[in-house]
VMD Tcl script that draws the C-alpha trace (Angstrom):
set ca {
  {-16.01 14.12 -12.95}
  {-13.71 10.94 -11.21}
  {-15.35 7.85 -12.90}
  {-15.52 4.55 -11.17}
  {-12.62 3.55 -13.16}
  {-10.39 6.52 -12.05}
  {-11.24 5.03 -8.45}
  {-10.53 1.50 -8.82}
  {-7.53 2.02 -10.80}
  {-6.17 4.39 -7.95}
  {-7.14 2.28 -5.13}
  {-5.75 -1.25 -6.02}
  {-2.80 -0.17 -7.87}
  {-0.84 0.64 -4.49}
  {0.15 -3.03 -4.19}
  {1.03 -3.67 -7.59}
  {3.78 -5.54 -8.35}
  {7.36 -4.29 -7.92}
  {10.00 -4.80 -5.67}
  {10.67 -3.20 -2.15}
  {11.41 0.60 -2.89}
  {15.06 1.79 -1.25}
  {15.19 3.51 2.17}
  {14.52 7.59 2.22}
  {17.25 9.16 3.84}
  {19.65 6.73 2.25}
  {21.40 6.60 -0.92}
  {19.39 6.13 -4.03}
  {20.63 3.34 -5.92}
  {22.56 4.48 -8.91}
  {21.46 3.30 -12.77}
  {22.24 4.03 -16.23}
  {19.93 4.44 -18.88}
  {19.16 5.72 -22.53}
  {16.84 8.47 -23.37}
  {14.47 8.86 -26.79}
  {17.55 10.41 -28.48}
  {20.19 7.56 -27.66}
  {21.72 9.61 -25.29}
  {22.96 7.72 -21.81}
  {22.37 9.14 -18.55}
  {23.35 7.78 -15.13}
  {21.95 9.08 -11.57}
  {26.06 9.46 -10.51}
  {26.61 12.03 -13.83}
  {23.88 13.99 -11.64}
  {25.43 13.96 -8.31}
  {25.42 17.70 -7.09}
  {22.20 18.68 -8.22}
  {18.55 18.01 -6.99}
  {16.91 14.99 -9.03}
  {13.64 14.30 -9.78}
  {12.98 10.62 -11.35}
  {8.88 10.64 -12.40}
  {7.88 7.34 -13.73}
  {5.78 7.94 -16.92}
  {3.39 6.32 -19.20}
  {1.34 8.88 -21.87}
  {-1.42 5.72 -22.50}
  {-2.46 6.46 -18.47}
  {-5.69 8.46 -17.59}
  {-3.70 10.29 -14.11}
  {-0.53 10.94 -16.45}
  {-2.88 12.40 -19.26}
  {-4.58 14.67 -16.52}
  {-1.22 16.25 -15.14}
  {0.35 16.43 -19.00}
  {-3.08 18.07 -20.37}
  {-4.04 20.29 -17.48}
  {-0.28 21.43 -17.83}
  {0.28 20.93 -14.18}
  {3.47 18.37 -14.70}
  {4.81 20.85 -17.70}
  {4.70 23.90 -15.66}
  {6.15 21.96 -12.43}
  {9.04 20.36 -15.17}
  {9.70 23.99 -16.12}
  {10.16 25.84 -12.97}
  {11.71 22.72 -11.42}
  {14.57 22.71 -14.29}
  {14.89 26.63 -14.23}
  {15.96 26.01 -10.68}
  {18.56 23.69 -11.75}
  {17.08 20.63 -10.67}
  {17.34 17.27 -13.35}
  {14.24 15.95 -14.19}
  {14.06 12.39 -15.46}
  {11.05 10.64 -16.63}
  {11.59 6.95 -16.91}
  {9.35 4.48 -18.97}
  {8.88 1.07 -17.73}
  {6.51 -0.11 -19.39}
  {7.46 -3.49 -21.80}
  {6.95 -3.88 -25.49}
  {3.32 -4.82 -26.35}
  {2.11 -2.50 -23.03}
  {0.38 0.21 -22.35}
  {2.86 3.37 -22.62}
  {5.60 1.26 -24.65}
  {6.37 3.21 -27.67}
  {9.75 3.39 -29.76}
  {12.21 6.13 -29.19}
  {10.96 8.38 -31.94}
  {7.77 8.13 -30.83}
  {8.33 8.38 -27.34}
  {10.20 11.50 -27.91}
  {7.20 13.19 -30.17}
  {4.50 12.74 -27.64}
  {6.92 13.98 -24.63}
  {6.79 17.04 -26.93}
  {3.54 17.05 -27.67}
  {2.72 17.06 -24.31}
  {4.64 19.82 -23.35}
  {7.13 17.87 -21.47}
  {9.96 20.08 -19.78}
  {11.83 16.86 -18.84}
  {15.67 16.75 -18.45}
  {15.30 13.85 -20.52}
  {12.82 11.02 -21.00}
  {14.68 7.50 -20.80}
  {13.92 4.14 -21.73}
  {13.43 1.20 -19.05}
  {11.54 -1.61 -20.89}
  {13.05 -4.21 -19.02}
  {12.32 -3.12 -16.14}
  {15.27 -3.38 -13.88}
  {15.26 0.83 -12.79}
  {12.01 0.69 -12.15}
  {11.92 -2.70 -9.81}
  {15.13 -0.94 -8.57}
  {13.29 2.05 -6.96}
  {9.93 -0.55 -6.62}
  {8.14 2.44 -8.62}
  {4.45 1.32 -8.55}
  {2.44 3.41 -10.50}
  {2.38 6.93 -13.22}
  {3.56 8.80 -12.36}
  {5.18 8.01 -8.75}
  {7.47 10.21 -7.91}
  {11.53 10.17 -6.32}
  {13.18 13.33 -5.06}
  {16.61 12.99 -4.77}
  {18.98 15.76 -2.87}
  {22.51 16.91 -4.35}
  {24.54 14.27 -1.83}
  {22.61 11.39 -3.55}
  {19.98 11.00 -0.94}
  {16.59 9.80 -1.39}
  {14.28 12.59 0.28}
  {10.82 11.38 -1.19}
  {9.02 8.70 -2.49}
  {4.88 8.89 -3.59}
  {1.98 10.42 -5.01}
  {2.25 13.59 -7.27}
  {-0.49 14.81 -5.37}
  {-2.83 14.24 -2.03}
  {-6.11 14.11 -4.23}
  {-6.26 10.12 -6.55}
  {-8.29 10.95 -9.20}
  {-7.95 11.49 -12.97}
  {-9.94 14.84 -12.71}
  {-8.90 18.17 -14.13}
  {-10.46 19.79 -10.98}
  {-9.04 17.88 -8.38}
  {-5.55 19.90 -9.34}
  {-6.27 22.72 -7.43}
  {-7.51 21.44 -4.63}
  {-4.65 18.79 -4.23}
  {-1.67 19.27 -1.84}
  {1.53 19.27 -4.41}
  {3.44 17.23 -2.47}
  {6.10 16.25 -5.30}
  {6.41 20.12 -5.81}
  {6.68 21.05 -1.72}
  {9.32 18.14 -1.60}
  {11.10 19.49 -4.51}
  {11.00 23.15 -2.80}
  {12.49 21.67 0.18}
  {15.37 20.06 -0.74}
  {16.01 22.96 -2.97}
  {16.27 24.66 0.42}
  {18.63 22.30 1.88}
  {15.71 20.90 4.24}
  {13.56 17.60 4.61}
  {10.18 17.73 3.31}
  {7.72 17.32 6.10}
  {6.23 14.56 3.98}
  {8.73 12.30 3.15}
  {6.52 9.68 1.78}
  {2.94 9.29 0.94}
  {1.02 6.48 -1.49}
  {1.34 6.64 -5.25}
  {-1.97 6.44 -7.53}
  {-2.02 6.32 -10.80}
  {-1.88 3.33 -13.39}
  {-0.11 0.39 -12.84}
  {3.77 0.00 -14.33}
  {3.49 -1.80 -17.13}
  {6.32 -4.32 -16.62}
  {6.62 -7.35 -18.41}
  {4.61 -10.19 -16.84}
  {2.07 -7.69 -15.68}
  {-1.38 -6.33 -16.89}
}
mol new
graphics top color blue
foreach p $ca { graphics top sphere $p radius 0.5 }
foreach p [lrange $ca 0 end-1] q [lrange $ca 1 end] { graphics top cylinder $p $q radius 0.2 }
display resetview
């Protein structure tokens, strides 16, 4: 069942703090990062292939329903067999919810089941004000020119509950699908829900 903290956290965390998100249909700002395993990875190295940035954070009730219900594994897995990059990015600061070092980081993405490209590492901050990413997950679908095709919610349904998955319009997954086909989603953007980014300075 949703509880009445599910709701609340959904519902106020739309205007959380972070900075202006960049345009759709323009150019997604480029950034370099590291992942768990020290490796560096740059939106540019990417350029040619579909991308997928989900912002993450494995202490958050609406991540822990899409990781446990497998629904975010099994849309990581056929997204990558497709050839699309998948990049979960954690902004959350040291001391916060969903900060953990690398090591650690890397052994609950497997634990999970993540199928990510890679998982990378933005305590400060800056990627994550960069794309104004609000909540986990929230969601950036980027097309093989370097275009930013969507920006939002996982899902249509806000809720932390198991059942709500099937019911829920996948529109991360039907935005993925289209630019796979070369086309615009017919929902560009829609409202993130989840928990709040972590960022330093914030609750």
């Amino acid at each position: 069942m949703r509880t009445a903290l599910a709701l609340s956290l959904a519902a106020g965390l739309w205007a959380s703090a972070a900075s202006a998100s960049p345009n759709l249909n323009e150019t997604a700002p480029d950034f370099t990062l590291t992942d768990v395993t020290g490796k560096t990875h740059s939106l540019q190295q990417y350029k040619g292939k579909t991308v997928v940035l989900e912002w993450l954070n494995q202490g958050c009730p609406f991540v822990t329903k899409h990781y446990e219900s497998g629904n975010l594994p099994k849309l990581q897995k056929d997204a990558t067999a497709k050839g699309v990059v998948w990049l979960s990015i954690v902004s959350s600061a040291a001391g916060k919810q969903g900060y953990y070092p690398p090591a650690e980081q890397a052994e609950l993405a497997k634990k999970k089941g993540s199928a990510a490209t890679a998982v990378l590492l933005d305590e400060p901050g800056a990627v994550g004000h960069l794309y104004g990413a609000r909540t986990t997950p929230h969601m950036f679908v980027i097309d093989p020119q370097g275009v930013l095709r969507y920006a939002g919610a996982i899902d249509s349904i806000a809720s932390t509950d198991t059942d709500d998955i099937k019911r829920a319009e996948p529109l991360a997954a039907e935005a993925i699908d289209a630019v796979l086909s070369g086309k615009a989603p017919k929902q560009q953007a829609s409202k993130p829900y989840g928990c709040s980014v972590k960022y330093k300075g914030n609750t």
